[in-house]
N, CA, C and O atoms as CSV, one atom per row, in Angstrom:
chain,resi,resn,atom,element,x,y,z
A,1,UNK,N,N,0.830,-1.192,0.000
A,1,UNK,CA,C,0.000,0.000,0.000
A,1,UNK,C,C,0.870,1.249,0.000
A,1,UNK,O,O,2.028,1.237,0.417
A,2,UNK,N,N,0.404,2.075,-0.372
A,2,UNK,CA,C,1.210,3.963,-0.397
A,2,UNK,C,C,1.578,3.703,1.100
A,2,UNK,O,O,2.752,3.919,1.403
A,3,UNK,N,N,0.738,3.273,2.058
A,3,UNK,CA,C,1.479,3.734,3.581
A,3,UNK,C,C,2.363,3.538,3.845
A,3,UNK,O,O,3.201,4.307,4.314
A,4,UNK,N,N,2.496,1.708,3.472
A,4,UNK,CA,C,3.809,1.014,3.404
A,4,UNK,C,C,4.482,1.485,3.115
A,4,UNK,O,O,5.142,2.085,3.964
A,5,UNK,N,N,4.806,1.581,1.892
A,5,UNK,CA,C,5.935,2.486,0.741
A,5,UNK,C,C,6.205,3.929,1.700
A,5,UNK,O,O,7.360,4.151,2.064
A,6,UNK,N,N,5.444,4.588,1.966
A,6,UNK,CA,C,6.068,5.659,2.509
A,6,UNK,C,C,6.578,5.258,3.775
A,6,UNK,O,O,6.957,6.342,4.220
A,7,UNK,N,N,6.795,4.542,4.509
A,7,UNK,CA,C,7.004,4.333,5.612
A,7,UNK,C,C,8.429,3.810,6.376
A,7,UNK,O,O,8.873,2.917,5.653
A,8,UNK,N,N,9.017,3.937,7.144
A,8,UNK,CA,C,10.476,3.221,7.381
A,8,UNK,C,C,10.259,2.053,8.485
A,8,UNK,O,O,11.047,1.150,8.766
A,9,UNK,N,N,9.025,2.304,9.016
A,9,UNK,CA,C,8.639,1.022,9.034
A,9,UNK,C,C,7.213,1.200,9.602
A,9,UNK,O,O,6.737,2.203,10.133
A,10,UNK,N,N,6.718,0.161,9.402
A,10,UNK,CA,C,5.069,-0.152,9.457
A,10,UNK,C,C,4.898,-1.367,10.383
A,10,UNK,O,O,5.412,-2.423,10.013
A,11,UNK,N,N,4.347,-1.335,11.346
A,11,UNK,CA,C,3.769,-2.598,12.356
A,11,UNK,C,C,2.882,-2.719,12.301
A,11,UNK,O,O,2.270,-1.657,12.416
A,12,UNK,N,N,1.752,-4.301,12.038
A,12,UNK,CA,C,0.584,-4.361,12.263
A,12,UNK,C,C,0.532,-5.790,12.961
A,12,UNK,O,O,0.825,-6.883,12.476
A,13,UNK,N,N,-0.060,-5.384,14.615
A,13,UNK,CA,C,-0.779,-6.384,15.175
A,13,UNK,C,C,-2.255,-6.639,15.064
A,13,UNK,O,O,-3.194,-5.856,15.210
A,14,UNK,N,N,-2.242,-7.660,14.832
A,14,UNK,CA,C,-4.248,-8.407,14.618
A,14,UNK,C,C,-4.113,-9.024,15.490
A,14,UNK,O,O,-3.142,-9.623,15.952
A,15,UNK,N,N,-5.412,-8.881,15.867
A,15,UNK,CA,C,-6.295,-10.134,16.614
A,15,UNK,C,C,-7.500,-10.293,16.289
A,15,UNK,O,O,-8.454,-9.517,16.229
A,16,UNK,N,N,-7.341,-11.632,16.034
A,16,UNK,CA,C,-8.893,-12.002,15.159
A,16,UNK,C,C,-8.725,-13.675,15.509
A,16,UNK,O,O,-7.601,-13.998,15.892
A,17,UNK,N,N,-9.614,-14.617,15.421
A,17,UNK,CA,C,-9.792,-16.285,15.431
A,17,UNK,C,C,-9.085,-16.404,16.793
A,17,UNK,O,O,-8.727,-17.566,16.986
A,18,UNK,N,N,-8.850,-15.776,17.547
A,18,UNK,CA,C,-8.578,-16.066,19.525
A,18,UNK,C,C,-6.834,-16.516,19.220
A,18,UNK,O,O,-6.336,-17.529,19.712
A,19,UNK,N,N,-6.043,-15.512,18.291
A,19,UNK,CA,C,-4.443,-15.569,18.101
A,19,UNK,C,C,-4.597,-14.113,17.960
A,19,UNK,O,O,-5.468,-13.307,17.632
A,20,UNK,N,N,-3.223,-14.129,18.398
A,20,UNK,CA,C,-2.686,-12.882,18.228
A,20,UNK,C,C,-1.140,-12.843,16.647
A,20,UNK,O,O,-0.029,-13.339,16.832
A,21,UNK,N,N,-1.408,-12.407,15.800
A,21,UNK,CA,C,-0.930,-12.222,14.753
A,21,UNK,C,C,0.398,-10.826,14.947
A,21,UNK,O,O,0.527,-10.052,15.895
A,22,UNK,N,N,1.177,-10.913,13.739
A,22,UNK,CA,C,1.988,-9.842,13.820
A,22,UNK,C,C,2.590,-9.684,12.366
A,22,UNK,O,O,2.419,-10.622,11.587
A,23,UNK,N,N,3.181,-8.727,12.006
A,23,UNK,CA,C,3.953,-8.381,10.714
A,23,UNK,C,C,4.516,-7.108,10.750
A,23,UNK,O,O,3.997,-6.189,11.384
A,24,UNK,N,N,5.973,-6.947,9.841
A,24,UNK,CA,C,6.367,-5.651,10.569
A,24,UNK,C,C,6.988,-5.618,8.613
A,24,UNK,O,O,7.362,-6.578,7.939
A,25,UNK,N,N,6.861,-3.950,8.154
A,25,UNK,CA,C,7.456,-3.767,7.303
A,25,UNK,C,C,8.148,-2.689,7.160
A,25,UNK,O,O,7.637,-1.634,7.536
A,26,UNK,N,N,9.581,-2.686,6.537
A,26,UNK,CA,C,10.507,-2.111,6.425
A,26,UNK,C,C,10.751,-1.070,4.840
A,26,UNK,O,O,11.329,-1.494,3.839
A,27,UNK,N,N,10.220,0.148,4.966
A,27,UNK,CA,C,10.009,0.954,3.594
A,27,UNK,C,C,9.672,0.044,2.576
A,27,UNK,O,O,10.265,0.184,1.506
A,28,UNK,N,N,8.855,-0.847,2.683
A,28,UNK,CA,C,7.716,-1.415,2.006
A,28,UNK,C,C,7.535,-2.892,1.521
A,28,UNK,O,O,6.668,-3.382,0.798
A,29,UNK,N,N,8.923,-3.606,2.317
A,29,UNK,CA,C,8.848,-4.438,2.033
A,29,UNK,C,C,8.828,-5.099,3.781
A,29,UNK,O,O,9.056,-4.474,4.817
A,30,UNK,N,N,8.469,-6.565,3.605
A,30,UNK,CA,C,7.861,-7.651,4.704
A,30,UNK,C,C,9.339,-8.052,5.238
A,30,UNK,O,O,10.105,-8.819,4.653
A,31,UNK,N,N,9.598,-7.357,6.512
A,31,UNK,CA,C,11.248,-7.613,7.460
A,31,UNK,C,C,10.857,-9.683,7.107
A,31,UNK,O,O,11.686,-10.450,6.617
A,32,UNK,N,N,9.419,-10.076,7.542
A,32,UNK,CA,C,9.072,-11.385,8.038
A,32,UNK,C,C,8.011,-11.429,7.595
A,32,UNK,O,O,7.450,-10.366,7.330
A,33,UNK,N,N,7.324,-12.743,7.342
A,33,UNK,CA,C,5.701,-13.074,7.439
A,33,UNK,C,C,5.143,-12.961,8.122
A,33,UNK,O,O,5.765,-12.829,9.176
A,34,UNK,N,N,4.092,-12.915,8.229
A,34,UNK,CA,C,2.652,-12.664,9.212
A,34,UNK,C,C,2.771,-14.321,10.033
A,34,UNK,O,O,2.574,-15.460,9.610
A,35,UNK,N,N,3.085,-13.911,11.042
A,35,UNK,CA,C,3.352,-15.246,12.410
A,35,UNK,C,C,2.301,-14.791,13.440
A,35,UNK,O,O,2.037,-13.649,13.816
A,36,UNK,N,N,1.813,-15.871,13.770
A,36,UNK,CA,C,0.972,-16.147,15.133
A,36,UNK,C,C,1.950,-16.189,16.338
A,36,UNK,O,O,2.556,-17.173,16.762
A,37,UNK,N,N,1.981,-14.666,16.890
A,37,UNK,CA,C,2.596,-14.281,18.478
A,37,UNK,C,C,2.108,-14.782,19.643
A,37,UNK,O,O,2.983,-15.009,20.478
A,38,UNK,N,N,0.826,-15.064,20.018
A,38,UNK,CA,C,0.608,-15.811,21.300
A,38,UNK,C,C,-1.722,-15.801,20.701
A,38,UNK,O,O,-2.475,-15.607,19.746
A,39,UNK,N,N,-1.708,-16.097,21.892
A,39,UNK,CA,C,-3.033,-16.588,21.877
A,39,UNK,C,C,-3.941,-15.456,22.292
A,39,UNK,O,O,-3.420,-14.832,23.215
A,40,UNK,N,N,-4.879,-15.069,22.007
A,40,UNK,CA,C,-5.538,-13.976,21.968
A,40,UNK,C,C,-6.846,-14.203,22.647
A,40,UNK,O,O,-7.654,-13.313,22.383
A,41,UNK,N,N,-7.338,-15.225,23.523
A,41,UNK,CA,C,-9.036,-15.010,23.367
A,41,UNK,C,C,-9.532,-14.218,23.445
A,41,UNK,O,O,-9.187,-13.312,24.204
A,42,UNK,N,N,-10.813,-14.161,22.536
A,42,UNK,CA,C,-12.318,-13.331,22.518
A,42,UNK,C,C,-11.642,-11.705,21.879
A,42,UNK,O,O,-12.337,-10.758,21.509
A,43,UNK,N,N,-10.401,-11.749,21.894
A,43,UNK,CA,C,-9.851,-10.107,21.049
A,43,UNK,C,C,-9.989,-10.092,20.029
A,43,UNK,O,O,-9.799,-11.177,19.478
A,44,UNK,N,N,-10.384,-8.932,19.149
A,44,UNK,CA,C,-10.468,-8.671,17.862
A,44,UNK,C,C,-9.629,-6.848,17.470
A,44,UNK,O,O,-10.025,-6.095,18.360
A,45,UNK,N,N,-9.125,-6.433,16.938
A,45,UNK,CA,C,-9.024,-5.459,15.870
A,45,UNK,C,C,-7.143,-5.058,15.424
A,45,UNK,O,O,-6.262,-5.878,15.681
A,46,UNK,N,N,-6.986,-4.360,15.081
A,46,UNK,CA,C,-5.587,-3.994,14.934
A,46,UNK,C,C,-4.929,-3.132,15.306
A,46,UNK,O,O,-5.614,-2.109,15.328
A,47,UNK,N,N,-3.586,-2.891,15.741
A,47,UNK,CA,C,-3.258,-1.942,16.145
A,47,UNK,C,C,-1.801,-1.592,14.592
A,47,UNK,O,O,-1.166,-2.507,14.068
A,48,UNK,N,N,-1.671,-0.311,14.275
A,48,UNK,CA,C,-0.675,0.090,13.427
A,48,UNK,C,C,0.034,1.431,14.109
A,48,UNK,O,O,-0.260,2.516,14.611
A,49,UNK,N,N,1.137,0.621,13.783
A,49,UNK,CA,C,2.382,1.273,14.360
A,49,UNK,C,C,3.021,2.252,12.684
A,49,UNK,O,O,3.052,1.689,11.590
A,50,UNK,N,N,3.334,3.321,12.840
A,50,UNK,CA,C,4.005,3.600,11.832
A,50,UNK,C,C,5.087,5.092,11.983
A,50,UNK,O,O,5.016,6.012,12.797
A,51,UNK,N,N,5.965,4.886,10.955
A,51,UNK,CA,C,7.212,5.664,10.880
A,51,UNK,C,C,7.517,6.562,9.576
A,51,UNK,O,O,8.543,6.203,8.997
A,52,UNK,N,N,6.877,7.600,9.020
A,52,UNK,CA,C,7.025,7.925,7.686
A,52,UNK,C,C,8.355,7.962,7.423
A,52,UNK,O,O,9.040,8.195,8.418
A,53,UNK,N,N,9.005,7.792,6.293
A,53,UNK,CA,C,10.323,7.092,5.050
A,53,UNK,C,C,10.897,8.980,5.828
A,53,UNK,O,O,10.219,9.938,5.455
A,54,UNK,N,N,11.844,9.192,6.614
A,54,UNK,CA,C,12.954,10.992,5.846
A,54,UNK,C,C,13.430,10.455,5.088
A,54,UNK,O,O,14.622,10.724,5.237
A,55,UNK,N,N,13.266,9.396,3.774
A,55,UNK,CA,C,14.008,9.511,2.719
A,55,UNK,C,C,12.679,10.377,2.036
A,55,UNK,O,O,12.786,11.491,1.524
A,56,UNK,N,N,11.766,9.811,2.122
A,56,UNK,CA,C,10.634,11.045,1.350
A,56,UNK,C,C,10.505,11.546,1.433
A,56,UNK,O,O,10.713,12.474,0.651
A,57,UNK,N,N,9.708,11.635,3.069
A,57,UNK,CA,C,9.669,13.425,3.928
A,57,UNK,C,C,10.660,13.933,4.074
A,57,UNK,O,O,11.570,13.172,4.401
A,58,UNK,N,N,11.007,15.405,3.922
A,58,UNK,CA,C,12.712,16.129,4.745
A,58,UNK,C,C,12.028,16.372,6.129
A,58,UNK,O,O,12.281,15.824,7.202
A,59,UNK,N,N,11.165,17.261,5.858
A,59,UNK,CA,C,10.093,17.437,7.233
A,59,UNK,C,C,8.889,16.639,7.955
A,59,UNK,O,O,7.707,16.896,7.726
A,60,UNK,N,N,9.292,15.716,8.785
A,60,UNK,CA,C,8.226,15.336,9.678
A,60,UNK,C,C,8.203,16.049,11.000
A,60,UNK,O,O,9.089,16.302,11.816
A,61,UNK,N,N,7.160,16.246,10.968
A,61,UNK,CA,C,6.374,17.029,12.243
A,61,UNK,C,C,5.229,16.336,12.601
A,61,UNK,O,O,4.315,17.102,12.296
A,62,UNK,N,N,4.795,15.420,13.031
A,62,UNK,CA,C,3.423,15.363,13.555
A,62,UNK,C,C,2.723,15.779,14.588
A,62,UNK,O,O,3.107,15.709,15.755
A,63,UNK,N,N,1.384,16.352,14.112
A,63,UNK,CA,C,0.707,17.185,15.244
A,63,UNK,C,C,-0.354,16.222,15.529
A,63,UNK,O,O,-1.244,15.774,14.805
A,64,UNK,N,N,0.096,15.899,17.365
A,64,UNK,CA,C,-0.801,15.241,17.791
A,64,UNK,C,C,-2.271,15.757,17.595
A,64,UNK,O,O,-3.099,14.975,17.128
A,65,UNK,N,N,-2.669,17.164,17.964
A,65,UNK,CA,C,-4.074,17.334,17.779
A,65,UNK,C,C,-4.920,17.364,16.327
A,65,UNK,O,O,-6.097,17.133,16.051
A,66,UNK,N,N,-4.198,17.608,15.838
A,66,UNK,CA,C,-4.418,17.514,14.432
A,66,UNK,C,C,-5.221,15.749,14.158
A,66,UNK,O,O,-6.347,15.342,13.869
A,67,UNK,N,N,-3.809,15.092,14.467
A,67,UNK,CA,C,-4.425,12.818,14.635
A,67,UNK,C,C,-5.244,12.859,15.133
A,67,UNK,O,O,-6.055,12.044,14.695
A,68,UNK,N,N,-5.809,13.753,16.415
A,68,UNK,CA,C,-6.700,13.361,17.474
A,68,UNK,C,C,-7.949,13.909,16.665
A,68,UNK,O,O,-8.500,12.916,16.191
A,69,UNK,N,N,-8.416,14.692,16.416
A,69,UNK,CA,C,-9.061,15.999,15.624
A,69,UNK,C,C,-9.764,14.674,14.742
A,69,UNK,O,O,-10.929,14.302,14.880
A,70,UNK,N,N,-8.766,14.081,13.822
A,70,UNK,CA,C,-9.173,13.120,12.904
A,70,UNK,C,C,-9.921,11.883,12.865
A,70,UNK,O,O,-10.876,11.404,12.253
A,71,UNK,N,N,-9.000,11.522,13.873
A,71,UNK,CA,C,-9.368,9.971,14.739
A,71,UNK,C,C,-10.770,10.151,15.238
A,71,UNK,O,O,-11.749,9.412,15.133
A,72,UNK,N,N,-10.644,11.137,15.719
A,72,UNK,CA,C,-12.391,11.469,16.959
A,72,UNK,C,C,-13.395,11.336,16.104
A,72,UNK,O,O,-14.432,10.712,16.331
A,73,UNK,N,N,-12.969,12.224,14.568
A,73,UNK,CA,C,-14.143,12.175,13.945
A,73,UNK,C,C,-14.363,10.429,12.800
A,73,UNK,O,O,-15.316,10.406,12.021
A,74,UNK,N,N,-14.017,9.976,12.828
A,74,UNK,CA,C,-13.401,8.634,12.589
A,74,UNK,C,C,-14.711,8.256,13.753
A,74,UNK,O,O,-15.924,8.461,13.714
A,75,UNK,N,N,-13.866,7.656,14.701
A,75,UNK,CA,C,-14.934,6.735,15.709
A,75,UNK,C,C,-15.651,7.149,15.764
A,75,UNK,O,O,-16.570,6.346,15.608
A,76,UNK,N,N,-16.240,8.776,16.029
A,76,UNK,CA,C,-18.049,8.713,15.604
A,76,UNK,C,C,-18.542,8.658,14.732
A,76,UNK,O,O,-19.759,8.822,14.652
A,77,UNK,N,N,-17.671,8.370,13.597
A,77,UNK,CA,C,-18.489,7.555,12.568
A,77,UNK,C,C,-18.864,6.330,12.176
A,77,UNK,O,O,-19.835,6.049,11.473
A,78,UNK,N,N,-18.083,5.618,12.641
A,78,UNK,CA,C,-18.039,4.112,13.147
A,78,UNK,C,C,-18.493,3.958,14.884
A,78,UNK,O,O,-17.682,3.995,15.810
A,79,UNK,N,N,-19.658,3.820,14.993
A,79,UNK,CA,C,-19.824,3.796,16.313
A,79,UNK,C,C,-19.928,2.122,16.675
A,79,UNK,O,O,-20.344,1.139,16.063
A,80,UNK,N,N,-19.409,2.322,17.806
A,80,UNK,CA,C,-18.779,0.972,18.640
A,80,UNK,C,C,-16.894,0.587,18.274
A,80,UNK,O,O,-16.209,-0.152,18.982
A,81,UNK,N,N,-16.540,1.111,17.370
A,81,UNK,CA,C,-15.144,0.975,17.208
A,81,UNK,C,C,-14.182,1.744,18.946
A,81,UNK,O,O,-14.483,2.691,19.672
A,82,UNK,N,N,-13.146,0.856,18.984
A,82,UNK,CA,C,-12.435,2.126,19.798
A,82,UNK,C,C,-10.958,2.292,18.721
A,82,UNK,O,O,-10.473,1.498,17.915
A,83,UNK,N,N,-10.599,3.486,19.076
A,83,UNK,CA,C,-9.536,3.897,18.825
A,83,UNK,C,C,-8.364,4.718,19.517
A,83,UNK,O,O,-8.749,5.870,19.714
A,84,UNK,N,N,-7.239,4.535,19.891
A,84,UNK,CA,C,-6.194,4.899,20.716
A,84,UNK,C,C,-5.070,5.546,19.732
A,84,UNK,O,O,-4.642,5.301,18.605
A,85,UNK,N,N,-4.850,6.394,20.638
A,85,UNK,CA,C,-3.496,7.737,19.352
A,85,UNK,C,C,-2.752,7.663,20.685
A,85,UNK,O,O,-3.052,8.180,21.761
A,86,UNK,N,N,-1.592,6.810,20.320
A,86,UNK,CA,C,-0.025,7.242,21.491
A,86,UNK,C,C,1.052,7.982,20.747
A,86,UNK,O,O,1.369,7.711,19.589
A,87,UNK,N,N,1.583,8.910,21.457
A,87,UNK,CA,C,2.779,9.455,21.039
A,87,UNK,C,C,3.697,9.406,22.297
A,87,UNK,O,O,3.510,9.637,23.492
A,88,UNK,N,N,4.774,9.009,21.540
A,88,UNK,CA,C,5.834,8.061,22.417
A,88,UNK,C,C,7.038,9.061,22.039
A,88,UNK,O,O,8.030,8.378,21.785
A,89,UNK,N,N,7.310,10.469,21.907
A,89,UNK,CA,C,8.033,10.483,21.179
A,89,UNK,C,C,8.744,11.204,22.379
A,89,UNK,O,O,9.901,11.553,22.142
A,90,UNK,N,N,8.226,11.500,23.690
A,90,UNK,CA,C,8.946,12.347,24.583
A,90,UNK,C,C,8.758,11.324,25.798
A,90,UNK,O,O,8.179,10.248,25.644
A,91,UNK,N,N,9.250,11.710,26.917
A,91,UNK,CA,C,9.880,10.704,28.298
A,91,UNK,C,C,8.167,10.446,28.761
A,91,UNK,O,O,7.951,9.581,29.609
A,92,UNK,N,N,6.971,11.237,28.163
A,92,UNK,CA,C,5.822,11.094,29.041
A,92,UNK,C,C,4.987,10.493,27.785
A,92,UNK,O,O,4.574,11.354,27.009
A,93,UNK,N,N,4.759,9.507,27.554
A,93,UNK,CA,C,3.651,9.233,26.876
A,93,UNK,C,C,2.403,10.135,26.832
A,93,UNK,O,O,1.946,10.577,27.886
A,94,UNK,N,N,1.522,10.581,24.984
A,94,UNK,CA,C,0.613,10.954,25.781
A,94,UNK,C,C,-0.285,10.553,24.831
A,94,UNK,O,O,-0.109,10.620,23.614
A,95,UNK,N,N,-1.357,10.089,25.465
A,95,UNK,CA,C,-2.323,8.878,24.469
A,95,UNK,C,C,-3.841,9.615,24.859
A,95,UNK,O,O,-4.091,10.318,25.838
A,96,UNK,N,N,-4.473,9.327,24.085
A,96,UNK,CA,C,-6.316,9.221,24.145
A,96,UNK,C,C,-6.643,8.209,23.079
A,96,UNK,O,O,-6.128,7.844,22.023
A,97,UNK,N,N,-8.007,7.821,23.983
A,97,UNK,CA,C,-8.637,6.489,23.851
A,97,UNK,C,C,-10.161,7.339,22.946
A,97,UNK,O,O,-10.454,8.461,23.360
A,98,UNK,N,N,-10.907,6.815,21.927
A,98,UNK,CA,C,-11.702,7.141,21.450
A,98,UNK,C,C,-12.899,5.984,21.512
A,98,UNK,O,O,-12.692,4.770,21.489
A,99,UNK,N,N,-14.231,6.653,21.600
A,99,UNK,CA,C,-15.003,5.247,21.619
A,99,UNK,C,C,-16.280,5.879,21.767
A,99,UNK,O,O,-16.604,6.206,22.909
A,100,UNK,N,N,-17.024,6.099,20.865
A,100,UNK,CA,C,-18.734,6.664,20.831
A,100,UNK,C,C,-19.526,5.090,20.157
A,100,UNK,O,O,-19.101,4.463,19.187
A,101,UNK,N,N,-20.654,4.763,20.928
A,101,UNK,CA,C,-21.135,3.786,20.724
A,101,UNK,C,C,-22.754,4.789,20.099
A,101,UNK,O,O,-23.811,4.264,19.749
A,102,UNK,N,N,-22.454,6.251,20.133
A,102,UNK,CA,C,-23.827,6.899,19.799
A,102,UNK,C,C,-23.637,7.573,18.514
A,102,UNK,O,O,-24.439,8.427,18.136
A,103,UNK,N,N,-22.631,7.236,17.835
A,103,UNK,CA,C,-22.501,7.772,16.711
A,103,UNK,C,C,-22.681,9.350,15.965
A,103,UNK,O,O,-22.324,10.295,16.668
A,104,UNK,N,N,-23.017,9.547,15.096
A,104,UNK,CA,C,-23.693,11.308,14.789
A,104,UNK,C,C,-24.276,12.162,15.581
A,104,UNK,O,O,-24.179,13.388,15.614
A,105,UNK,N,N,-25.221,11.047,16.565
A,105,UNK,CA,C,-26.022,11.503,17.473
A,105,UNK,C,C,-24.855,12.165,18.937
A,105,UNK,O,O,-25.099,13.193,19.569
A,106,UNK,N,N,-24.040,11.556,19.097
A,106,UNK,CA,C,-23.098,11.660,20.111
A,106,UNK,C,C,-22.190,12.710,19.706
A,106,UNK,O,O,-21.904,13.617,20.488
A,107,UNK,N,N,-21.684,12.643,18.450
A,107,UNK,CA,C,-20.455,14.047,17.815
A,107,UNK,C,C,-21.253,15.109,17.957
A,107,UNK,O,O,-20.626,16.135,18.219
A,108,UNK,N,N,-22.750,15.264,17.856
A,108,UNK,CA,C,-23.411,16.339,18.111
A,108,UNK,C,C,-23.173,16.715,19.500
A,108,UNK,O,O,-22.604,17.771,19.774
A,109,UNK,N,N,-23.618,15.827,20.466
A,109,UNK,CA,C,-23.492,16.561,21.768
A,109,UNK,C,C,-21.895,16.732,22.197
A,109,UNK,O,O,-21.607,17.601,23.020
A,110,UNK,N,N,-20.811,15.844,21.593
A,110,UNK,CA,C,-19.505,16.526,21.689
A,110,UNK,C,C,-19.172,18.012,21.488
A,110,UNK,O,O,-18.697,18.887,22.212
A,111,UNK,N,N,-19.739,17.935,19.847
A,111,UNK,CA,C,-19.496,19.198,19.773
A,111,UNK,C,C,-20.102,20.142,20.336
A,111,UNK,O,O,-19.863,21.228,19.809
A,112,UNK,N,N,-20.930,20.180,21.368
A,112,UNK,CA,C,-22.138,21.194,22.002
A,112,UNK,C,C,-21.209,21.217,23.162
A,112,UNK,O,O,-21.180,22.393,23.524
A,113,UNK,N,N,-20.391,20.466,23.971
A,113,UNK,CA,C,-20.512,19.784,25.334
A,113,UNK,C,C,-19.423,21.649,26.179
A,113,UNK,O,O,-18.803,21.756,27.237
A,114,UNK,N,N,-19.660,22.586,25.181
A,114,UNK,CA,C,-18.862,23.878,25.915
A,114,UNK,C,C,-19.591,25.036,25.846
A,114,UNK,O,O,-19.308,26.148,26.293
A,115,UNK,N,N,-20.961,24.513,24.988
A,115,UNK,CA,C,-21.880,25.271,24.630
A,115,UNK,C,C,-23.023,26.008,26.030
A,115,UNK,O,O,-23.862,25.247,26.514
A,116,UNK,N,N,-22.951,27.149,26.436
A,116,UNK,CA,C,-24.212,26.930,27.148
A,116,UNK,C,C,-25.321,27.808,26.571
A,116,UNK,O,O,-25.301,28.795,25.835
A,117,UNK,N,N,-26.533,26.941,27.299
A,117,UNK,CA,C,-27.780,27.676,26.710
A,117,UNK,C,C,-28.505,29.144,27.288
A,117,UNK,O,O,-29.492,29.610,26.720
């Protein structure tokens, strides 16, 4: 995929069929095959790890609020999904967890939730 290719490296853990899966790629090609890491019950979805190519980019900057901004609107569109944004890139981790099970109906009252009447 373009992500791959742009990427210096790409991680994707699955869990799906009660295993836990793994694969890691290196500016676009497979370091390894997709191996079964340990046993997973009742887990399901993926997590992606990724590193854009400075052979492509000169400038990477990523703005966490910007991912978050994105992501948020993401899971309330998919309601019941969760989704997690970590940035690891300083001594303090700093992550948010996303998860509207109310969908359109719910981004509405997000977006209200500073509003008063």
């Amino acid at each position: 995929s373009v992500v791959d290719a742009l990427s210096s490296k790409l991680g994707l853990r699955i869990w799906r069929d009660d295993k836990e899966h793994y694969i890691e790629f290196a500016h676009g090609d497979a370091v390894a095959p997709l191996k079964v890491v340990g046993d997973a019950p009742g887990r399901r979805g993926t997590e992606v790890t990724f590193l854009a190519s400075t052979e492509t980019f000169k400038n990477i900057e990523y703005d966490f609020a910007t991912l978050e901004h994105r992501l948020r609107e993401l899971a309330f569109l998919n309601s019941g999904v969760n989704i997690a944004l970590s940035d690891m890139r300083h001594a303090v981790e700093k992550r948010e967890e996303m998860h509207y099970s109310g969908g359109v109906e719910e981004f509405v009252k997000y977006l209200d939730r500073n509003k008063k009447a």
